[in-house]
MIKOLTOR-213012 format. One record per residue: x, y, z of N, C-alpha, C in turn; residue in three letters. Coordinates in Angstrom, 3 decimals, always signed. Layout:
@n_xx: X, n_yy: Y, n_zz: Z, ca_xx: X, ca_yy: Y, ca_zz: Z, c_xx: X, c_yy: Y, c_zz: Z, rest: ALA
...
//
This chain:
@n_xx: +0.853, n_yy: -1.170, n_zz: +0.000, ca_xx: +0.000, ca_yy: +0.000, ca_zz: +0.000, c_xx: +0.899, c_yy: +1.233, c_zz: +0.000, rest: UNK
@n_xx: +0.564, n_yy: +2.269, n_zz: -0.540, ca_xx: +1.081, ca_yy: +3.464, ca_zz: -0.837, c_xx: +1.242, c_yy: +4.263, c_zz: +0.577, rest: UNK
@n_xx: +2.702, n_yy: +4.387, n_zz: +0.907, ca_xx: +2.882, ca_yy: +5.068, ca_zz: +1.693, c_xx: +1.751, c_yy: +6.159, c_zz: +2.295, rest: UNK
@n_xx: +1.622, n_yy: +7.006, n_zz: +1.569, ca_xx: +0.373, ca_yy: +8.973, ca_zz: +1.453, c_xx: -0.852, c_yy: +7.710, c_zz: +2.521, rest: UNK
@n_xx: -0.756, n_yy: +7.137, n_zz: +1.719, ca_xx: -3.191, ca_yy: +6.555, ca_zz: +1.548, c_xx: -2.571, c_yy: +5.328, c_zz: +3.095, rest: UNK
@n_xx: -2.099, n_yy: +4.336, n_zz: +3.315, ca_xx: -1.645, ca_yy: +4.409, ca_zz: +4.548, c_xx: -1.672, c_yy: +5.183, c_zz: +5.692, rest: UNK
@n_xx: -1.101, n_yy: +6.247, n_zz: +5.741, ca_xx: -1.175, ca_yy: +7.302, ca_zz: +6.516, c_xx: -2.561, c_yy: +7.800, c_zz: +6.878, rest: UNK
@n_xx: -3.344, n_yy: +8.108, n_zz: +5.246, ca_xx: -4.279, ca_yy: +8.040, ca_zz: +5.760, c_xx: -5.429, c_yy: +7.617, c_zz: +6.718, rest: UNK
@n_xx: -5.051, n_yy: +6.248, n_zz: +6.324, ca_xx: -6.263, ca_yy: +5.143, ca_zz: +6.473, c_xx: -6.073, c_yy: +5.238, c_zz: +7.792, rest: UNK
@n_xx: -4.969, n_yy: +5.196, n_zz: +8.050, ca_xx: -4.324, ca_yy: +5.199, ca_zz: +9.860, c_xx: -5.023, c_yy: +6.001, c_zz: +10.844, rest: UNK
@n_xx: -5.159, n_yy: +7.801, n_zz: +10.059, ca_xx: -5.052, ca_yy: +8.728, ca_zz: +10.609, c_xx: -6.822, c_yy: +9.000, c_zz: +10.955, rest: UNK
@n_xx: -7.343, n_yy: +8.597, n_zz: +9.747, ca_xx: -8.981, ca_yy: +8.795, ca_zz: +9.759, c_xx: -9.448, c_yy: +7.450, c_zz: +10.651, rest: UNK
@n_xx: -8.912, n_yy: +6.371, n_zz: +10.810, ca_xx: -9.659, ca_yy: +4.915, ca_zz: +11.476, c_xx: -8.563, c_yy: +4.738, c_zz: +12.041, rest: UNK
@n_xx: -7.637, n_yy: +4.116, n_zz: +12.297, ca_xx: -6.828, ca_yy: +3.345, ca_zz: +13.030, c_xx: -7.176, c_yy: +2.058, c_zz: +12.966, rest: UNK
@n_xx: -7.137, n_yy: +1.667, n_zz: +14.399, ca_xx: -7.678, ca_yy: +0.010, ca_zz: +14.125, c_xx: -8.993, c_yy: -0.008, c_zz: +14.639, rest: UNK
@n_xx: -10.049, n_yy: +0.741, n_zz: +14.421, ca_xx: -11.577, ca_yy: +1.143, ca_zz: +14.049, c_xx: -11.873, c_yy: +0.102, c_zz: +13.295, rest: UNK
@n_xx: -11.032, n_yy: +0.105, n_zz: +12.310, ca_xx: -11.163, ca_yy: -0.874, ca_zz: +10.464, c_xx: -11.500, c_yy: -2.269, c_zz: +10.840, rest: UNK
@n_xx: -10.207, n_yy: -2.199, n_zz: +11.810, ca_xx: -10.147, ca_yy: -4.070, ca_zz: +11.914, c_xx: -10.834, c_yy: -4.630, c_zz: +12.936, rest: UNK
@n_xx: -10.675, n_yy: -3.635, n_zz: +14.049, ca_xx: -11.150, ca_yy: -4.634, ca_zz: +15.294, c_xx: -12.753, c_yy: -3.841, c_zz: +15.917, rest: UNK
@n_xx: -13.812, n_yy: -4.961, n_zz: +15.496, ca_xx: -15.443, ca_yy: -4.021, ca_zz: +16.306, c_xx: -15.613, c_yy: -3.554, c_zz: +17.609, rest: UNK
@n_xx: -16.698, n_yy: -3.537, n_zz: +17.587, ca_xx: -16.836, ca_yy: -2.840, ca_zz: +19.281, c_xx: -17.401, c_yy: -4.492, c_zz: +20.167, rest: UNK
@n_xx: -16.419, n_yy: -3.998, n_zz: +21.259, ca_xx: -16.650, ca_yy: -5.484, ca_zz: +22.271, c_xx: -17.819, c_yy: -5.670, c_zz: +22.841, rest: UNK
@n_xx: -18.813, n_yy: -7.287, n_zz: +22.583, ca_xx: -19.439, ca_yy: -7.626, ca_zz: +23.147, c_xx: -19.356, c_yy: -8.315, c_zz: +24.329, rest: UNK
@n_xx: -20.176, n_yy: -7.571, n_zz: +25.529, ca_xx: -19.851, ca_yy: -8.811, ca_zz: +27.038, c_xx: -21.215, c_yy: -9.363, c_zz: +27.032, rest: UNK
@n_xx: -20.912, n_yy: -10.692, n_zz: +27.917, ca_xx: -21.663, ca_yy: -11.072, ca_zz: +27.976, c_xx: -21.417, c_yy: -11.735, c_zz: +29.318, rest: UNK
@n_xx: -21.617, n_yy: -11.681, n_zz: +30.503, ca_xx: -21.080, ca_yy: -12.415, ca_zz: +31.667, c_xx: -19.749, c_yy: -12.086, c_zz: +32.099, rest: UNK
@n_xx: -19.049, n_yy: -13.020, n_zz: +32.306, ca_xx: -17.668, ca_yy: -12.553, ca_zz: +32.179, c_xx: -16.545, c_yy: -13.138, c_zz: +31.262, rest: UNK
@n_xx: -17.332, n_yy: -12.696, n_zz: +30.387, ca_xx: -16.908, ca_yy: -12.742, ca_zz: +28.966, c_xx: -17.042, c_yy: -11.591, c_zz: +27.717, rest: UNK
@n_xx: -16.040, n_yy: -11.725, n_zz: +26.815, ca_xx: -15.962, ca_yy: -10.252, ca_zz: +26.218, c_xx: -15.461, c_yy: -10.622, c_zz: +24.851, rest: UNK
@n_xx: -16.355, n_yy: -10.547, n_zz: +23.498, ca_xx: -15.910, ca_yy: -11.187, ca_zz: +22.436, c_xx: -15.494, c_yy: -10.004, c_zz: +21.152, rest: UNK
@n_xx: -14.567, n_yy: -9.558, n_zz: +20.400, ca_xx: -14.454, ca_yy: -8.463, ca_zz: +20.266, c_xx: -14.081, c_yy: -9.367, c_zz: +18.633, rest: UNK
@n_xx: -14.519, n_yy: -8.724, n_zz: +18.032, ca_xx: -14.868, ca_yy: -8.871, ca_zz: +16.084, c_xx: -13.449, c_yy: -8.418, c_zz: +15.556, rest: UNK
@n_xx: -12.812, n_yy: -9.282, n_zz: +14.495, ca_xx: -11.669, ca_yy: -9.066, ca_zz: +14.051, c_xx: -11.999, c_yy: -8.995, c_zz: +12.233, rest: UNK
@n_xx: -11.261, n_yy: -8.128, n_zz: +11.838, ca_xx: -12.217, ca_yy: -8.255, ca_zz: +9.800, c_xx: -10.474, c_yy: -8.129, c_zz: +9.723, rest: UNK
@n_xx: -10.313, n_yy: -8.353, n_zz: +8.531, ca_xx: -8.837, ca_yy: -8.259, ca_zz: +7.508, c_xx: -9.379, c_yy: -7.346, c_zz: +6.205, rest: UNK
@n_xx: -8.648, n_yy: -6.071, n_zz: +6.611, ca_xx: -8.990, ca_yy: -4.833, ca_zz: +6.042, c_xx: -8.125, c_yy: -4.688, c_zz: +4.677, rest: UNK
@n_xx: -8.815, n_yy: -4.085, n_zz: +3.156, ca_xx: -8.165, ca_yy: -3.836, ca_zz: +2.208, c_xx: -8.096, c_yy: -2.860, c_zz: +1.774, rest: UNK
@n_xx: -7.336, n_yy: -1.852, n_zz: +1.663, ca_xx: -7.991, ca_yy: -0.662, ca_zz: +1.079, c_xx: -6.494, c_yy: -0.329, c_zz: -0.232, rest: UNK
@n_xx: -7.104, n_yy: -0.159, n_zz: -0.979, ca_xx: -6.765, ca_yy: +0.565, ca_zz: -2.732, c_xx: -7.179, c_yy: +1.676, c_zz: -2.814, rest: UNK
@n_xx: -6.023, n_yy: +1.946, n_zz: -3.701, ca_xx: -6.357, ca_yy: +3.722, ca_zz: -4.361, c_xx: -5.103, c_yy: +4.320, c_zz: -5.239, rest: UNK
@n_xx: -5.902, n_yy: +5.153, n_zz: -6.110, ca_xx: -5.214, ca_yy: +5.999, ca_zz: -6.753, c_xx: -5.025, c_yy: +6.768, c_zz: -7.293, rest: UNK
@n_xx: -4.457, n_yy: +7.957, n_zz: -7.679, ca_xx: -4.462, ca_yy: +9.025, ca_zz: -7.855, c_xx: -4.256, c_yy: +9.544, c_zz: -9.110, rest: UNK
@n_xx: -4.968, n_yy: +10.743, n_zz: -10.215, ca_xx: -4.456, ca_yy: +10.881, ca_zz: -11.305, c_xx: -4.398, c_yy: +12.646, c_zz: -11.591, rest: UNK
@n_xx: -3.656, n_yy: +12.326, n_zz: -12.568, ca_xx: -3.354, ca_yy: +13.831, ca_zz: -12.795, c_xx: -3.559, c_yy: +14.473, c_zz: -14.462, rest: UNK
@n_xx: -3.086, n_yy: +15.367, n_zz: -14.536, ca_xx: -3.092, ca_yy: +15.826, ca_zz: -16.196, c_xx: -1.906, c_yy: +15.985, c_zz: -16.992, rest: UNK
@n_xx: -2.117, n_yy: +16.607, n_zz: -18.064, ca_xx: -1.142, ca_yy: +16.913, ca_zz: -18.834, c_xx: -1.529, c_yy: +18.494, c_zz: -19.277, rest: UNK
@n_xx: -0.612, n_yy: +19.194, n_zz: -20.180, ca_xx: -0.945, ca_yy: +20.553, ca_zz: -20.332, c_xx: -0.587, c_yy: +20.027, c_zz: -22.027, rest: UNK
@n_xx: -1.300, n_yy: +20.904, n_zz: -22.702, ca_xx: -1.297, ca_yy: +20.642, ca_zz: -24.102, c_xx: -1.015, c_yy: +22.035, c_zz: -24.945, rest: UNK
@n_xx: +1.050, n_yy: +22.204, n_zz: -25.134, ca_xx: +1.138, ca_yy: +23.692, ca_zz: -25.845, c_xx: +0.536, c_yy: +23.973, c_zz: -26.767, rest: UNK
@n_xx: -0.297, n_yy: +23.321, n_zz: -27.858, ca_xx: -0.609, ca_yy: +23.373, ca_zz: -28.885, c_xx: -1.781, c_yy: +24.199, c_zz: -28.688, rest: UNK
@n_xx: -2.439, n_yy: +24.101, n_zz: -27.550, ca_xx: -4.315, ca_yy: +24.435, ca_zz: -27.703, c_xx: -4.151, c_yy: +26.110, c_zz: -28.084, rest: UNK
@n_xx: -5.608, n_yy: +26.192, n_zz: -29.029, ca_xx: -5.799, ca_yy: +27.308, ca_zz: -29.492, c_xx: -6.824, c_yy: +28.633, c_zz: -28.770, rest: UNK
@n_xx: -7.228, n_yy: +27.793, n_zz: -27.996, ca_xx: -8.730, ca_yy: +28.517, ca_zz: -26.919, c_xx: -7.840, c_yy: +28.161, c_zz: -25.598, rest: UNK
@n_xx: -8.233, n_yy: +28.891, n_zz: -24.414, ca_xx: -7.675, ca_yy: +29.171, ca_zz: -23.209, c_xx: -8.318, c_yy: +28.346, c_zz: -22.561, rest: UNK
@n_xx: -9.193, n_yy: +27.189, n_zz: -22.551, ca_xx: -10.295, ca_yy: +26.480, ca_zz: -21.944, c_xx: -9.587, c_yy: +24.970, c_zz: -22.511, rest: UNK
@n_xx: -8.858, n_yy: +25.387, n_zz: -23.605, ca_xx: -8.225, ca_yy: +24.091, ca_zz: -24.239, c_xx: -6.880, c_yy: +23.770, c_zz: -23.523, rest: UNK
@n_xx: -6.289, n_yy: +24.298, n_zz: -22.332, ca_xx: -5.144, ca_yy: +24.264, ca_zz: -22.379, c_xx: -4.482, c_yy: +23.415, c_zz: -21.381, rest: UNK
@n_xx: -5.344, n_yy: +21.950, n_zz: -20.909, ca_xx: -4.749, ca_yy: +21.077, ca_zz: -21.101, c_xx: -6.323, c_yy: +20.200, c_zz: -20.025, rest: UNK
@n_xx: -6.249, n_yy: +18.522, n_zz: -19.472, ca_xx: -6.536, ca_yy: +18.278, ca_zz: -18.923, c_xx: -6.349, c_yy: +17.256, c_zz: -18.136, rest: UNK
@n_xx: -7.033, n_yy: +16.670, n_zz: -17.414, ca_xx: -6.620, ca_yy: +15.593, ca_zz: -15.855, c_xx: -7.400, c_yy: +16.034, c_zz: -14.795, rest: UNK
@n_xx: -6.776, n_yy: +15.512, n_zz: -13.941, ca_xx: -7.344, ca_yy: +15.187, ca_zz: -12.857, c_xx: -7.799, c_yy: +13.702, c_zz: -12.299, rest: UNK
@n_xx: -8.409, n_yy: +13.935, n_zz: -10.922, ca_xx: -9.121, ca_yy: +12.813, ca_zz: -10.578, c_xx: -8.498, c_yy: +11.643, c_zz: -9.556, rest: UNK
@n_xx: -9.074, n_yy: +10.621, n_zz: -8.925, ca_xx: -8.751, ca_yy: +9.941, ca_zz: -8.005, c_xx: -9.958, c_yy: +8.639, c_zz: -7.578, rest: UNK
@n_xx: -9.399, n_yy: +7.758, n_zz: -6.599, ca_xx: -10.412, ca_yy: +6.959, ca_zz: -6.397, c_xx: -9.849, c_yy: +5.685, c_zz: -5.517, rest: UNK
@n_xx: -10.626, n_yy: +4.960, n_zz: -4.945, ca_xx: -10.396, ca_yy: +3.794, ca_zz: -4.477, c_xx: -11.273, c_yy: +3.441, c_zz: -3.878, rest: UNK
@n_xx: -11.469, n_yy: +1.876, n_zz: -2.567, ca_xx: -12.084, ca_yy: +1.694, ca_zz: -2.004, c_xx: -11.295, c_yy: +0.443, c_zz: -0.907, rest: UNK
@n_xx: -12.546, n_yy: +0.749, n_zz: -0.001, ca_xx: -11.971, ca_yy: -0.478, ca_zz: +1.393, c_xx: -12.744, c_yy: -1.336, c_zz: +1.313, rest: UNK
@n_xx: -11.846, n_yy: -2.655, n_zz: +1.615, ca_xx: -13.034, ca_yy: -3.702, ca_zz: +1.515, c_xx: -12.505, c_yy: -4.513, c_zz: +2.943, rest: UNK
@n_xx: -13.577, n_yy: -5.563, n_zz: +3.345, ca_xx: -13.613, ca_yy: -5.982, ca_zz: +4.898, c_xx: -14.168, c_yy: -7.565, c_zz: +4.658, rest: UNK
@n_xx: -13.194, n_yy: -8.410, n_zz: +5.258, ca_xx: -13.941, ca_yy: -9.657, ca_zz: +5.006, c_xx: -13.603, c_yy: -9.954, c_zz: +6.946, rest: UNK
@n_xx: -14.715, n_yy: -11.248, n_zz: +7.434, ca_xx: -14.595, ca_yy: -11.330, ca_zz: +8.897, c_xx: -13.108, c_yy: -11.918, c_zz: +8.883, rest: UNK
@n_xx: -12.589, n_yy: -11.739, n_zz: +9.949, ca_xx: -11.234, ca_yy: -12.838, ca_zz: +9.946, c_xx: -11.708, c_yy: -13.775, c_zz: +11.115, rest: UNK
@n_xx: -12.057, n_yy: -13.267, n_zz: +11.891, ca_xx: -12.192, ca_yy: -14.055, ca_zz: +13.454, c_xx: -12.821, c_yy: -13.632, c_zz: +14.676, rest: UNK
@n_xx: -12.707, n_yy: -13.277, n_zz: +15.884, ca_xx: -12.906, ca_yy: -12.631, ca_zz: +17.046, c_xx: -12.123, c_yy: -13.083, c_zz: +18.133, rest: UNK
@n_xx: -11.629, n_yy: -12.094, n_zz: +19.078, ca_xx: -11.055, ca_yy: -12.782, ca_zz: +20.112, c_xx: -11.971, c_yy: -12.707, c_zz: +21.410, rest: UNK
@n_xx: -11.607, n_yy: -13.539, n_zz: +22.370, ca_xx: -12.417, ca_yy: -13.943, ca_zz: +23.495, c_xx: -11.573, c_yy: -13.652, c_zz: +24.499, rest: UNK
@n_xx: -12.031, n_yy: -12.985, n_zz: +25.295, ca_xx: -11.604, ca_yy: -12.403, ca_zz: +26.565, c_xx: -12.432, c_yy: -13.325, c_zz: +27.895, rest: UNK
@n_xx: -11.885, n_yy: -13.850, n_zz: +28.777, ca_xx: -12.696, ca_yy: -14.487, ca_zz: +30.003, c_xx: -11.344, c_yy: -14.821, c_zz: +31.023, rest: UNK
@n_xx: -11.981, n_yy: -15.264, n_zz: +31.826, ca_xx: -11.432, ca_yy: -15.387, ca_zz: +33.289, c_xx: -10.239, c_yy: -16.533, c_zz: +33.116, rest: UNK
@n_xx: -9.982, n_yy: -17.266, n_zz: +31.733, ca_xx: -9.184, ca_yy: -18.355, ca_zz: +31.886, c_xx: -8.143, c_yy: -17.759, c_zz: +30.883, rest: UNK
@n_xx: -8.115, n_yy: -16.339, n_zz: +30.085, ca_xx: -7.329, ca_yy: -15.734, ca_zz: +29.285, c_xx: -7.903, c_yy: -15.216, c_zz: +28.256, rest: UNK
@n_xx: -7.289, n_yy: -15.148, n_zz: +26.727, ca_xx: -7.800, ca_yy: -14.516, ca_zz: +25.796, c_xx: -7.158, c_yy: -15.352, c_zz: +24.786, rest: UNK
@n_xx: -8.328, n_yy: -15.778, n_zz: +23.478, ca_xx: -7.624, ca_yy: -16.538, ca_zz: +22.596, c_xx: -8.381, c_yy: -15.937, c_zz: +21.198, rest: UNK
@n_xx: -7.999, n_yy: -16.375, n_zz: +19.902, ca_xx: -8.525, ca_yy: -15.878, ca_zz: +18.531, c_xx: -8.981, c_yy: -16.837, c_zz: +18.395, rest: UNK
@n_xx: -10.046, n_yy: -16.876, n_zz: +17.464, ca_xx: -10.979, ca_yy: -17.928, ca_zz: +17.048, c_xx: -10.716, c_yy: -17.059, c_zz: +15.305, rest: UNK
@n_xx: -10.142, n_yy: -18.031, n_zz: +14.811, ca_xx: -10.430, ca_yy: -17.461, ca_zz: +12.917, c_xx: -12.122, c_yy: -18.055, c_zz: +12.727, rest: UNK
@n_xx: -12.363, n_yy: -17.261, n_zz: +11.661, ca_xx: -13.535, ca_yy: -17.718, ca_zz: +10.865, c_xx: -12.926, c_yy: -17.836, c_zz: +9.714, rest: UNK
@n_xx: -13.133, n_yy: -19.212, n_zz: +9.364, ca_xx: -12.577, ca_yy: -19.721, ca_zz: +8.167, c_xx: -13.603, c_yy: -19.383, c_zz: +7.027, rest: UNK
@n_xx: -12.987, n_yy: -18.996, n_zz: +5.621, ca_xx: -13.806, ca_yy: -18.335, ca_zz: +4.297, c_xx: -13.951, c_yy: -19.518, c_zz: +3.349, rest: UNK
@n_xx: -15.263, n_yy: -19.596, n_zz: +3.745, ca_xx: -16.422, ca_yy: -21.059, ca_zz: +2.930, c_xx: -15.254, c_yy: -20.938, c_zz: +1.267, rest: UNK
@n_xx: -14.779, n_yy: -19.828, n_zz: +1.129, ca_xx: -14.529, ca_yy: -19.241, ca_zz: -0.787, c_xx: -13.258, c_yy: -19.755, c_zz: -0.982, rest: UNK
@n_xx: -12.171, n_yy: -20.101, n_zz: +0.084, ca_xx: -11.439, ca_yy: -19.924, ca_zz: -0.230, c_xx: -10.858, c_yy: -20.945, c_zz: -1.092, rest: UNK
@n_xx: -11.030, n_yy: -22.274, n_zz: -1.039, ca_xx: -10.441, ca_yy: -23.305, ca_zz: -1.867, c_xx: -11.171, c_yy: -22.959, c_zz: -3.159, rest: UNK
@n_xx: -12.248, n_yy: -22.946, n_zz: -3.761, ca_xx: -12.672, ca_yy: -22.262, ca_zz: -4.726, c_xx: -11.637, c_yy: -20.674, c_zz: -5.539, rest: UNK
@n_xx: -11.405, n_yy: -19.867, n_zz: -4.544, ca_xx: -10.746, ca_yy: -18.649, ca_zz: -5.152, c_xx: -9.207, c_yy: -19.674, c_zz: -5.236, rest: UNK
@n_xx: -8.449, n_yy: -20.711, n_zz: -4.164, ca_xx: -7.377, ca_yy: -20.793, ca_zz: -4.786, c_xx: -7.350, c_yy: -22.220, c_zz: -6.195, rest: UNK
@n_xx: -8.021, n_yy: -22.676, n_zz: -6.076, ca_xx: -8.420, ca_yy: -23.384, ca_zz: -7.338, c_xx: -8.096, c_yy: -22.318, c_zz: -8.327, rest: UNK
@n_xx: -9.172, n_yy: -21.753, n_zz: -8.618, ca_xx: -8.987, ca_yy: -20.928, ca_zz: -9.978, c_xx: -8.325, c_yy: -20.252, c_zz: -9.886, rest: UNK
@n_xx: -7.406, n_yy: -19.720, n_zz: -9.457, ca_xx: -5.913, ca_yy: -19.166, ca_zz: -9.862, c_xx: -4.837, c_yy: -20.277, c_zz: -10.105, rest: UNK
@n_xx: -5.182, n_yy: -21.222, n_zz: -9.254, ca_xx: -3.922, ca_yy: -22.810, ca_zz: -9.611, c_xx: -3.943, c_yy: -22.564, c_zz: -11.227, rest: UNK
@n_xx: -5.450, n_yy: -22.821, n_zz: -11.691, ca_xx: -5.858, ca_yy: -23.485, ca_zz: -13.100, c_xx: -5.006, c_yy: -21.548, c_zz: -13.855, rest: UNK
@n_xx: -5.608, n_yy: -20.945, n_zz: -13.509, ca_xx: -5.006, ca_yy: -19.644, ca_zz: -14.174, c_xx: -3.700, c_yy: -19.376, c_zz: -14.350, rest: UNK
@n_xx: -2.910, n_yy: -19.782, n_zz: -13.212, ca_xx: -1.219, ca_yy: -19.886, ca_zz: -13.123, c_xx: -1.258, c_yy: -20.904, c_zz: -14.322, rest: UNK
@n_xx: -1.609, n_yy: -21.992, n_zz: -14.211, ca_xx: -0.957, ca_yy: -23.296, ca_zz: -15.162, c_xx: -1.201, c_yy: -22.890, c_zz: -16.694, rest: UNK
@n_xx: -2.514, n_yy: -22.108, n_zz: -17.172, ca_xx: -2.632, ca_yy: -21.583, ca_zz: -18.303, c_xx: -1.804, c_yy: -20.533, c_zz: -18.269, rest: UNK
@n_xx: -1.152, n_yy: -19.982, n_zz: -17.742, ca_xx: -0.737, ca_yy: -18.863, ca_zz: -18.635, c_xx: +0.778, c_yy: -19.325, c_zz: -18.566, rest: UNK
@n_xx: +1.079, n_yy: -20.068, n_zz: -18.047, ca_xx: +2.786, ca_yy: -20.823, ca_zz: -17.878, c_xx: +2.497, c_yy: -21.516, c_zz: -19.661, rest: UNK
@n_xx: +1.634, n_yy: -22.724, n_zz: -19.446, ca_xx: +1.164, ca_yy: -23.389, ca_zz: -20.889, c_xx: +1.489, c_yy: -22.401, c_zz: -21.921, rest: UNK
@n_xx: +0.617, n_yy: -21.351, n_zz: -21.812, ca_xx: +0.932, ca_yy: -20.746, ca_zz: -22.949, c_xx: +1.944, c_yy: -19.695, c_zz: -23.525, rest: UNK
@n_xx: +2.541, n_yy: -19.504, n_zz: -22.166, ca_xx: +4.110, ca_yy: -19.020, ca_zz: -22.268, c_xx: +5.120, c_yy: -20.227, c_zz: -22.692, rest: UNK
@n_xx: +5.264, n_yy: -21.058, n_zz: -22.582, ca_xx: +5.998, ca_yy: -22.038, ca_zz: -22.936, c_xx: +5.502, c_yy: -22.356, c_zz: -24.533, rest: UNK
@n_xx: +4.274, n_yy: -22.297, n_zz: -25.135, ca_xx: +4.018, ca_yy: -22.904, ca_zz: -26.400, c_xx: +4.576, c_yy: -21.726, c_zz: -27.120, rest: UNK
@n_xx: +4.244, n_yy: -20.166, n_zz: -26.531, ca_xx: +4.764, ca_yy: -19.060, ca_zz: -27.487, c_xx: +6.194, c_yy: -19.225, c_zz: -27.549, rest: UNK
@n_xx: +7.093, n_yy: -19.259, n_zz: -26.083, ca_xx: +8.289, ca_yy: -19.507, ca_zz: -26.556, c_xx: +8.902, c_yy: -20.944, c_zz: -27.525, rest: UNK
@n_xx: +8.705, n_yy: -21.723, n_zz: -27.561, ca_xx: +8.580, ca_yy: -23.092, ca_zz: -28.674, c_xx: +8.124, c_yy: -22.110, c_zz: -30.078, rest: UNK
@n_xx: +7.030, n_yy: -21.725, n_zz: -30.034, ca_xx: +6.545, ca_yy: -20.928, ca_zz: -31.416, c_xx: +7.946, c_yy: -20.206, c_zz: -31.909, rest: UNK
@n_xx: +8.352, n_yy: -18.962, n_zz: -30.847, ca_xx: +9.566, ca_yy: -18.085, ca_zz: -31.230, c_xx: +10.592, c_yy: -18.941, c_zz: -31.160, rest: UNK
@n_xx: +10.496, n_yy: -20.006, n_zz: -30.827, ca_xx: +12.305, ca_yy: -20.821, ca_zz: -31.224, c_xx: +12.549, c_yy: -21.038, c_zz: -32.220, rest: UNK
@n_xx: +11.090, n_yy: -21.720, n_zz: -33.104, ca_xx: +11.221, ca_yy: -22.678, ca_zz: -33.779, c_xx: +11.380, c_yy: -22.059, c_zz: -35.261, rest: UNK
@n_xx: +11.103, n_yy: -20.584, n_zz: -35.114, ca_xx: +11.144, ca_yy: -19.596, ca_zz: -36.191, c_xx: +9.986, c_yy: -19.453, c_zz: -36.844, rest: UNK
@n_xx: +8.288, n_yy: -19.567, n_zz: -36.395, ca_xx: +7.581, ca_yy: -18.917, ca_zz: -36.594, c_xx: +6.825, c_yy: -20.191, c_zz: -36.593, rest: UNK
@n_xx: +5.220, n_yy: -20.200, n_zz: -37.577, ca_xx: +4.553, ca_yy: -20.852, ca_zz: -37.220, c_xx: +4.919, c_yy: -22.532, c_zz: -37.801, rest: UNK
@n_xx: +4.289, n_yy: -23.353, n_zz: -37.292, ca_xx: +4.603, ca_yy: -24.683, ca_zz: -37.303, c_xx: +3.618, c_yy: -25.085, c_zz: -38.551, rest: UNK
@n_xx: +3.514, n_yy: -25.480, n_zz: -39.897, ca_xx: +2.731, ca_yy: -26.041, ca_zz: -40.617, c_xx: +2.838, c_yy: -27.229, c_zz: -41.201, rest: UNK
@n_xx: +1.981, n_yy: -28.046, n_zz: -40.776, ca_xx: +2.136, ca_yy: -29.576, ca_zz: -41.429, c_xx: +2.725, c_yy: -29.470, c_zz: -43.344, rest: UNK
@n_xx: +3.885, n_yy: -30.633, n_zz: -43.150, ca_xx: +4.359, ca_yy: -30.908, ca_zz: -44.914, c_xx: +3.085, c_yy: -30.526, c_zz: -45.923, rest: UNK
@n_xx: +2.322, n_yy: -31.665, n_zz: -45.464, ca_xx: +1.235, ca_yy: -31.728, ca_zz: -46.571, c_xx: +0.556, c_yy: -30.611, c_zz: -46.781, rest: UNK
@n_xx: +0.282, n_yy: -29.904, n_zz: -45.785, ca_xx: -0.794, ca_yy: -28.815, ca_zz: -46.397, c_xx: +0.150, c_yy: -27.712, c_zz: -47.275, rest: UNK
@n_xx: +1.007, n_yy: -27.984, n_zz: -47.506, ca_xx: +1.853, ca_yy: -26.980, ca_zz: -48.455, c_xx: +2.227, c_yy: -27.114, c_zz: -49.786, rest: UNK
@n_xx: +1.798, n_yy: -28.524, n_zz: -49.532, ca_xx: +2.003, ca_yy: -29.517, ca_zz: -50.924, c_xx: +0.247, c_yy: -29.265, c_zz: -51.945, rest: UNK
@n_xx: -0.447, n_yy: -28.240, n_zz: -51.587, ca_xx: -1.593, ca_yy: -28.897, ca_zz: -51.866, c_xx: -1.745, c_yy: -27.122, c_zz: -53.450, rest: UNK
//
């Protein structure tokens, strides 16, 4: 994460982001843990010597991002100590599946392009040249 937007995130929430407000219940105290994401970025302009109108004389701007929050866990506070409990994400063998299969295609097809560029261009069967 970008040094600037860091700072930010810090300065406006702290750990607001990650950790909820504690529930008691007896003597017990269960306090909400999320794994916080936040993106962003910033854009700017250019100036254009050429323009002929004063309204033309250049443009940009602009910016954007967002935070995103998935649960991670909660910790438990009671009379025998304090421990984390993760909440495990129903998604996750699913999300790493399809990147396995996504890594292996794009290796595949880095390896067939380089074979393609070795071999000095495209590969065409004898016969169909004969025809």
């Amino acid at each position: 994460m970008d040094k600037g937007l860091r700072r930010l995130v810090d300065a406006v929430a702290g750990a607001r982001l990650t950790y909820g407000e504690p529930v008691r219940h007896d003597d017990r105290t269960v306090i909400p843990v999320t794994r916080v994401r936040a993106v962003g970025g910033w854009g700017f302009g250019r100036s254009d010597s050429g323009a002929k109108k004063k309204d033309e004389s250049g443009s940009g701007g602009g910016g954007g991002g967002y935070v995103d929050a998935i649960p991670a866990g909660f910790i438990e506070l009671g009379p025998d100590g304090a421990r984390f409990h993760e909440i495990r994400d129903p998604d996750r063998t699913g999300r790493l599946l399809k990147a396995g299969a996504g890594a292996a295609a794009t290796l595949i097809a880095g390896v067939a392009g380089a074979r393609r560029l070795r071999g000095g261009g495209s590969r065409t069967p004898k016969g169909l040249l004969n025809r």
